[in-house]
TORBASE-155609 format. One line per 3 residues: their letters; for each residue x, y, z of N, C-alpha, C, O, CB. Coordinates in steps of 0.001 Angstrom, whole numbers, plus 500000, padded with zeros to 6 digits. Glycine has a CB too. Layout:
N
A) X/Y/Z/X/Y/Z/X/Y/Z/X/Y/Z/X/Y/Z ~ ...
# end
This chain:
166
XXX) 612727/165731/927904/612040/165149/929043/610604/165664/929043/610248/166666/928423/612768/165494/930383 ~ 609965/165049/929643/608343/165651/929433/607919/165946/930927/608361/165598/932023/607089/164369/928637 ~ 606916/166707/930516/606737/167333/931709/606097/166099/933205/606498/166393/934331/605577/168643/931216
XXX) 605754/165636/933151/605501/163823/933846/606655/163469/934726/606752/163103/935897/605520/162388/932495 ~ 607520/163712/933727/608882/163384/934055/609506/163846/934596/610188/163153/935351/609510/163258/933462 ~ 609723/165414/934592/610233/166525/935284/609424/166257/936900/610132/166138/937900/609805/168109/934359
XXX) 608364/166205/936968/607791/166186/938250/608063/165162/939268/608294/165136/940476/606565/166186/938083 ~ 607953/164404/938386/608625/162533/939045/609766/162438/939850/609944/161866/940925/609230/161398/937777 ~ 610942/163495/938716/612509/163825/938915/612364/164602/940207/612875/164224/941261/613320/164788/937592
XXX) 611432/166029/940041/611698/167002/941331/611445/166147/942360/612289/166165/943256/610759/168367/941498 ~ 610286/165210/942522/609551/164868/943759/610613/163827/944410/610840/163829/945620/607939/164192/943451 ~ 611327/162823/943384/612271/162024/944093/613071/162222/944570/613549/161583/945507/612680/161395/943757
XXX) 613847/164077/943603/615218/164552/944440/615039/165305/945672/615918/165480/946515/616119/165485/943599 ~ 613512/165861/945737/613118/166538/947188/612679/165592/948054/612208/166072/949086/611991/167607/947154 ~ 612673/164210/947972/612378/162957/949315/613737/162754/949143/614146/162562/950288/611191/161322/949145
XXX) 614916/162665/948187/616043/162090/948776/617056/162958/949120/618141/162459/949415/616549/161173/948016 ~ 616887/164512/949151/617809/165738/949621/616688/165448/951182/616955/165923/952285/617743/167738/948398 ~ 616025/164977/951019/614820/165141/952981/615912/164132/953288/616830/164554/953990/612363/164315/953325
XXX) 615988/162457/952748/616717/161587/953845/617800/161798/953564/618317/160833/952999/616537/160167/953982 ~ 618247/162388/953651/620057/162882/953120/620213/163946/954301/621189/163923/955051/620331/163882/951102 ~ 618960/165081/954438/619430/166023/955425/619308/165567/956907/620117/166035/957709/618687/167281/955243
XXX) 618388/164716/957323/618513/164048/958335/618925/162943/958373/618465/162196/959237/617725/164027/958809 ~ 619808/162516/957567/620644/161138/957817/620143/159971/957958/620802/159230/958687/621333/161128/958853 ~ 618677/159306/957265/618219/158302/957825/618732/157446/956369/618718/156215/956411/616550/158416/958400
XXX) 619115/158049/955281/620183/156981/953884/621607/156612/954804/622079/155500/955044/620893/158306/951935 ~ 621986/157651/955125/623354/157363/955776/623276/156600/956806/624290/155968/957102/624056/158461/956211 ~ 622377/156488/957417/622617/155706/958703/621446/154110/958953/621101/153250/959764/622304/157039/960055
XXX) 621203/154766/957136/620546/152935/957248/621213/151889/957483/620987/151037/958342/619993/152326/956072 ~ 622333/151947/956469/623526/150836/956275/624486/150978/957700/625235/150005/957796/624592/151227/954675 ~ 624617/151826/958671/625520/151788/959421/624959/150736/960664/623820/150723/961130/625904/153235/959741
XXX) 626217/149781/961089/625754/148769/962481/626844/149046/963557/628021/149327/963335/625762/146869/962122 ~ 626276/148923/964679/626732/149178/965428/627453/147325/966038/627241/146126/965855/625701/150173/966124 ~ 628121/148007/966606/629345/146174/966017/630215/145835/968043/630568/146725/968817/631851/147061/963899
XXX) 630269/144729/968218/631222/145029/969158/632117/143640/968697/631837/142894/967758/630599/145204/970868 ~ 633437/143497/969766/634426/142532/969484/633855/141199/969413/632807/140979/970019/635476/142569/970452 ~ 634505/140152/968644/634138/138684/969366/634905/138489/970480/635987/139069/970395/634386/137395/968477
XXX) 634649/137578/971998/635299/137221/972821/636857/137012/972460/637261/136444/971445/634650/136248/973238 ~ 637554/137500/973344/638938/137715/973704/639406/135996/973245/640002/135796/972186/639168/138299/975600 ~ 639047/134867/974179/639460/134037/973325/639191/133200/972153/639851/132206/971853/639689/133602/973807
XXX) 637848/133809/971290/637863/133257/970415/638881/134281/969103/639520/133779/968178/636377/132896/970291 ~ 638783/135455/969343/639629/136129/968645/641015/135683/968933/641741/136455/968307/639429/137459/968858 ~ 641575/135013/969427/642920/134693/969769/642995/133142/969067/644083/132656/968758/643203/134786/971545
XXX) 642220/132708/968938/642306/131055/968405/641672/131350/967091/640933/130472/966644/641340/129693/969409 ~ 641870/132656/966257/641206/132494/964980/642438/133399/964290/642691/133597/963102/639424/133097/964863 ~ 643138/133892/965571/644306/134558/965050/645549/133213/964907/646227/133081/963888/644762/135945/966230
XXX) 645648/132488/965865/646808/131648/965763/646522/130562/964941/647464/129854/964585/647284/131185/967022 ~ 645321/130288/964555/644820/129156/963215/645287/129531/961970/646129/128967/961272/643169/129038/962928 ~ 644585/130653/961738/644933/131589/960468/646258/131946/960115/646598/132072/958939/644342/132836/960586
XXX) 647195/132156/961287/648422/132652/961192/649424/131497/960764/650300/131350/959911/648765/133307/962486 ~ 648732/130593/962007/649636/129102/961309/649226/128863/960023/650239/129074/959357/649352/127540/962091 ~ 648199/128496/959157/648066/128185/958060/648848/129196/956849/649559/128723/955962/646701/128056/958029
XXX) 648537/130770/957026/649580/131416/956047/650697/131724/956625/650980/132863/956257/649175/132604/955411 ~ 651678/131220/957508/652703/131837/958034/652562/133068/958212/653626/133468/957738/653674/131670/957451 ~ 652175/133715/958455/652005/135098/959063/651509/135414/960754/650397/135794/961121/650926/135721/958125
XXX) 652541/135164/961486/651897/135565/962730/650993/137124/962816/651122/138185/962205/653131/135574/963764 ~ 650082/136673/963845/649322/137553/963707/648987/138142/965408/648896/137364/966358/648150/136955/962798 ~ 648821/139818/965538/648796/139984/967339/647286/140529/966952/646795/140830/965864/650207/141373/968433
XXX) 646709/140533/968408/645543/140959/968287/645162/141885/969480/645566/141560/970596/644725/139863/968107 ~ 644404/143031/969330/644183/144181/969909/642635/144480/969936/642142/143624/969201/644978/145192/969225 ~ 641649/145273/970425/641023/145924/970201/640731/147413/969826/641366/148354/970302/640774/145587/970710
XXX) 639462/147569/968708/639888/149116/968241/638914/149111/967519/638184/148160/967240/641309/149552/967490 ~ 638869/149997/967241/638247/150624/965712/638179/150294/964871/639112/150706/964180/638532/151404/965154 ~ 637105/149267/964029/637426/148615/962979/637498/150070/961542/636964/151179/961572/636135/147233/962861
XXX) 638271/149511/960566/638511/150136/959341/638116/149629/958382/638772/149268/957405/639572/150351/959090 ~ 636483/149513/958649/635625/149135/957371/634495/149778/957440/633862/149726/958494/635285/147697/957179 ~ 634031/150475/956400/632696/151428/956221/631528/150577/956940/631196/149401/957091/632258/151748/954419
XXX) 631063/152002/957325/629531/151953/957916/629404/150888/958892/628557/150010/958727/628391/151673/956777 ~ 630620/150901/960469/630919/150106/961536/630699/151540/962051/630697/152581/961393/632339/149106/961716 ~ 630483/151334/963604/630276/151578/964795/630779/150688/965540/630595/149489/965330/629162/151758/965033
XXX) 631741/151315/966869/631910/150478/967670/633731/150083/967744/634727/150745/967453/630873/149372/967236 ~ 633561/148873/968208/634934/148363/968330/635110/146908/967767/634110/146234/967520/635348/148396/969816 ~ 636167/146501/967595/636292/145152/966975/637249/144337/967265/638291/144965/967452/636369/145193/965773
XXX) 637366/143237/967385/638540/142583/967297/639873/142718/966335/639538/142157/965291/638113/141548/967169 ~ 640833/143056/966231/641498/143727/965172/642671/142913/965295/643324/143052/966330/641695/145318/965278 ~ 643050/142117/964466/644112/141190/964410/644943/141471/962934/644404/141614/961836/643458/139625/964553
XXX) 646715/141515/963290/647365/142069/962386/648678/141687/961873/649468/142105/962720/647391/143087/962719 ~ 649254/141186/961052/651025/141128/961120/650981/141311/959574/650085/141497/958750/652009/139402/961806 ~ 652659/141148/959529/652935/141258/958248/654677/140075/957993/655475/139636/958821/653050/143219/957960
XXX) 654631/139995/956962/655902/138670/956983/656652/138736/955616/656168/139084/954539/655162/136860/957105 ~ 657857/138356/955857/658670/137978/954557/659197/136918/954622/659603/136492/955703/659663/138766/954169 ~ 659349/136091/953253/660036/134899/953325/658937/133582/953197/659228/132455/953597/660877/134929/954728
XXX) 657837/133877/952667/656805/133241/952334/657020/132908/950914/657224/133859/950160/655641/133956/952632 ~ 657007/131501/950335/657345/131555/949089/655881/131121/947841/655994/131041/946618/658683/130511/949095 ~ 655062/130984/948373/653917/130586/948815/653182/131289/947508/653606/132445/947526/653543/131042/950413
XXX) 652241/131139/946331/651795/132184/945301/650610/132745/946442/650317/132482/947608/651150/131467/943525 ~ 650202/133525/945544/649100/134348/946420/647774/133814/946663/647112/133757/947699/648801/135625/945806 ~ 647422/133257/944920/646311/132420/945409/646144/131387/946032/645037/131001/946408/645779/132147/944763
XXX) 647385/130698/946262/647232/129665/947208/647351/130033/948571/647259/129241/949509/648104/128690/946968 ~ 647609/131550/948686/647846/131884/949763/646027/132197/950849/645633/132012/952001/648950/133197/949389 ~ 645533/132684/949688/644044/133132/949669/643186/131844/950120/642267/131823/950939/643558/133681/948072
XXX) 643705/130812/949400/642741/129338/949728/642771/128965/950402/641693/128651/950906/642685/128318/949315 ~ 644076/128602/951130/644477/128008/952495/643920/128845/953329/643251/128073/954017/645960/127857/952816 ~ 643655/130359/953923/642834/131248/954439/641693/130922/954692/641191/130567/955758/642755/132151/953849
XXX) 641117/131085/953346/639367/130698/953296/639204/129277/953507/638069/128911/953809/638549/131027/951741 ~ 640225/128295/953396/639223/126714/953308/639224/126581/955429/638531/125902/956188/640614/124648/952033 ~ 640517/127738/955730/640333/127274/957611/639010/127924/958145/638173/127431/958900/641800/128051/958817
XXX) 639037/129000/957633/637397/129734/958189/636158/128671/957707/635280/128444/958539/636996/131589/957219 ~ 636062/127906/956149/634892/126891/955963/635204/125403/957014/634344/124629/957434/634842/126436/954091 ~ 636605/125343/957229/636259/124396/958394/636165/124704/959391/636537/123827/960171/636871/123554/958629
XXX) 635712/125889/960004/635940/126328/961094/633859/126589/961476/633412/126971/962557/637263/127811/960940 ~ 632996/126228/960201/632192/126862/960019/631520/128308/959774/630461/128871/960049/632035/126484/960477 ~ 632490/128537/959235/632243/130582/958576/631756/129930/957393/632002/128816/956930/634026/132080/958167
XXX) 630731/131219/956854/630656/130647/955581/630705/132469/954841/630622/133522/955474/628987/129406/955321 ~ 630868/132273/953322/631889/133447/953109/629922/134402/952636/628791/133981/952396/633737/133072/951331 ~ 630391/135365/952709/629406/136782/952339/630531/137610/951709/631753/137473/951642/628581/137743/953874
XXX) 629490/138688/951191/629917/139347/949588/629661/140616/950322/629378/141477/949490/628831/138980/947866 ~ 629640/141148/951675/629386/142295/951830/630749/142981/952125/630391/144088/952528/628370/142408/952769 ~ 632046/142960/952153/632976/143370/951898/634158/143248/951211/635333/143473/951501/633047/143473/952472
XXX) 633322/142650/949777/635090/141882/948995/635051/143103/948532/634161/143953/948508/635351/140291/947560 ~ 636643/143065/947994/637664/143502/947136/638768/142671/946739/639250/141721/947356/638162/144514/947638 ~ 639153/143220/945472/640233/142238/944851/640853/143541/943705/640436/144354/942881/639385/140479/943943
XXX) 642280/142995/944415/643265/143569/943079/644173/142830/942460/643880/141737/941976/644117/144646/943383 ~ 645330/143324/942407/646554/142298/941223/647101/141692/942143/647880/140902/941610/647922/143075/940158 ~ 647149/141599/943222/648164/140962/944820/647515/141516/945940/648233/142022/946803/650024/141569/945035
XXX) 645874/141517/946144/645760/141704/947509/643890/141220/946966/643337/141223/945866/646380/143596/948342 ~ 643491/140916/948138/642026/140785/948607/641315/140702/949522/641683/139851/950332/641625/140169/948360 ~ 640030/141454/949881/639604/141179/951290/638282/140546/950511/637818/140542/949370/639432/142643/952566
XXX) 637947/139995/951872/636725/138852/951843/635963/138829/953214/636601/139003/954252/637356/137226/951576 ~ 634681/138628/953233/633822/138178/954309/633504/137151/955148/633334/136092/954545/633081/138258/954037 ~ 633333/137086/956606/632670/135293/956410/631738/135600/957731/632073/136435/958571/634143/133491/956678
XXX) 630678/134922/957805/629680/135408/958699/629869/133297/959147/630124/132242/958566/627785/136467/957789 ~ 629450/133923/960826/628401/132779/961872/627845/133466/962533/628407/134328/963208/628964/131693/962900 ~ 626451/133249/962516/624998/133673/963180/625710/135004/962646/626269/135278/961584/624435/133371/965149
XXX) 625337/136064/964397/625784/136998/964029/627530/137804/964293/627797/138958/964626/624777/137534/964419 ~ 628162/137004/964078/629938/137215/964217/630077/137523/962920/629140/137173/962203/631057/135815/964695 ~ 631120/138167/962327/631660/138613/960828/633391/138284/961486/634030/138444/962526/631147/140762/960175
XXX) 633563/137767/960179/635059/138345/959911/635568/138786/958623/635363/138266/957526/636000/137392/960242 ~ 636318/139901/958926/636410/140452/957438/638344/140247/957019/639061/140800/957854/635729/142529/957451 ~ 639000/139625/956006/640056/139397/956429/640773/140319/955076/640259/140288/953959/640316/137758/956738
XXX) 642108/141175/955404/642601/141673/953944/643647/141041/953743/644169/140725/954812/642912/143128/953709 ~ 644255/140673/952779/645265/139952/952003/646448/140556/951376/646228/140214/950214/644662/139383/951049 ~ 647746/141331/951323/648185/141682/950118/649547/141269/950170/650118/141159/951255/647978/143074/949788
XXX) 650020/141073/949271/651617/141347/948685/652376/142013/948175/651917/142304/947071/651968/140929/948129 ~ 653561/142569/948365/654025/143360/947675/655660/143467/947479/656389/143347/948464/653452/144355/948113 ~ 656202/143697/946164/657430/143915/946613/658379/144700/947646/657670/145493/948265/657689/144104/945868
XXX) 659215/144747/947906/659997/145034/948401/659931/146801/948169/659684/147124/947008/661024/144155/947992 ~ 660160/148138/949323/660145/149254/948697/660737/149365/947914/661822/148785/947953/660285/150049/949150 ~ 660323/150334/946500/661155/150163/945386/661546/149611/944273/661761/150008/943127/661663/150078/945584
XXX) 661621/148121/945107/662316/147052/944223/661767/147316/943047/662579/146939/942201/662138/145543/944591 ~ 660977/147690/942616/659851/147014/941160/659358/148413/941103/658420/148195/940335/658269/145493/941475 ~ 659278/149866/941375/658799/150914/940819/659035/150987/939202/660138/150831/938679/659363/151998/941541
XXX) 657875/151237/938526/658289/151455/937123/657500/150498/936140/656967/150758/935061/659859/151213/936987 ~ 657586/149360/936815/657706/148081/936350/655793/147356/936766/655222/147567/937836/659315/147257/937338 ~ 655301/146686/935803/653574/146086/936210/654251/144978/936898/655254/144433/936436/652205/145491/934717
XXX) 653429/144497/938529/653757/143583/939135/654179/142135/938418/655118/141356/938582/652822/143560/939919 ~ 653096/142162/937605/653698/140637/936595/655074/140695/935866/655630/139801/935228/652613/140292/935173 ~ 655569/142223/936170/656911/141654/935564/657828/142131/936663/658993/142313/936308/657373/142255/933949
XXX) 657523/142379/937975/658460/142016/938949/659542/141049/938900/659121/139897/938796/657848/141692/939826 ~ 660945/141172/938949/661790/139512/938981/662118/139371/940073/662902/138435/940232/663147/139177/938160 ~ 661742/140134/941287/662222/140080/942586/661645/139074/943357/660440/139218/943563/662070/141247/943206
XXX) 662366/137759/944002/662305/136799/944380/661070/136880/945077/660933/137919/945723/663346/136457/944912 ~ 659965/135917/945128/658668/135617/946417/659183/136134/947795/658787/137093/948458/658282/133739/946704 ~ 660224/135189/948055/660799/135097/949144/661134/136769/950084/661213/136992/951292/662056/134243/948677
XXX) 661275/137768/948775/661807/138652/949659/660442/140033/949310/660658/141244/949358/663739/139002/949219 ~ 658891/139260/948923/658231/140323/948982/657564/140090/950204/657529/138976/950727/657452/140605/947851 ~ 656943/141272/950763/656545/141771/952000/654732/141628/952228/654013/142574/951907/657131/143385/952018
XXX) 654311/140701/952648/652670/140210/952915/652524/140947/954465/653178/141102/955496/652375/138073/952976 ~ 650998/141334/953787/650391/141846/955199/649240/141549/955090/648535/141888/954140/650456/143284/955613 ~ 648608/140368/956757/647289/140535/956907/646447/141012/957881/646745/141223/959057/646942/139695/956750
XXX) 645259/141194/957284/644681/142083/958677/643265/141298/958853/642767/140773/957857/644389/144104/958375 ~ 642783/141236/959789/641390/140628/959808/640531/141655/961230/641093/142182/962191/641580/138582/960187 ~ 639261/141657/960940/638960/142394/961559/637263/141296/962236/636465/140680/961530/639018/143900/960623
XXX) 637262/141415/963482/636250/140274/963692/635392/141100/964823/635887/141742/965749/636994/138616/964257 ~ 633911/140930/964525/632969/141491/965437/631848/140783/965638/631599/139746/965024/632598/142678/965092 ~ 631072/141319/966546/629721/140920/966350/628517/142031/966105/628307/142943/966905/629421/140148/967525
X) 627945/141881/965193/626694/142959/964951/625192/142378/965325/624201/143093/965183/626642/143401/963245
# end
């Protein structure tokens, strides 16, 4: 490294140990969030729920997604007996929020082998929704989900959606 370089290095890690010790990195990204109205959170729970069979109850709380403040609309169930694949389970989800006018954002996906969460913003409302499947306890320890033989019907889906306004 040359000496140019060394100085460049110290000067950037002593401005970013400064916004690190007073918290202004950490608390850039953080928003302070509150619920959407009581009944629109209730008619986005029984839309959604009807479309994946999954009834869904809804509460207020604490959302469980990084760098929130606040409280959220927190809507939740879980179901068996859905025979339904996953990705079609995922589409039917997302195409009710695009007719509903949500349109999807990338600020909280994830995706694994049987589960996904996704975004969808209007003005300023979010909803963030998680997706997963799974066998049965047990049933399939040992074993990579693709070679599960344990019937659709008797694996165990849970969704959660979490809806605010920032």
């Amino acid at each position: 490294m040359l000496k140019g370089d060394s100085l460049l290095l110290a000067a950037a890690l002593s401005i970013l140990s400064g916004a690190l010790a007073n918290g202004s990195i950490a608390n850039a990204a953080a928003q302070n969030v509150t619920p959407l109205p009581s009944d629109e959170c209730s008619a986005i729970a029984r839309t959604i729920g009807d479309v994946v069979g999954i009834a869904l109850k809804t509460t207020v709380g604490t959302p469980d997604l990084p760098d929130l403040h606040g409280t959220a609309c927190l809507m939740s169930g879980s179901a068996t007996g859905l025979t339904m694949e996953f990705d079609n389970a995922r589409k039917k989800l997302e195409a009710s929020l695009l007719r509903a006018a949500w349109t999807a954002v990338i600020d909280f996906d994830a995706d694994g082998p049987a589960s996904t969460q996704k975004g969808f913003a209007k003005a300023s409302q979010r909803v963030v929704y998680a997706l997963s499947t799974e066998p049965p306890h047990r049933a399939c320890a040992n074993v990579p989900i693709v070679d599960c033989k344990v019937p659709r019907r008797r694996w165990v889906w849970t969704l959660k959606l979490t809806a605010f306004v920032k």
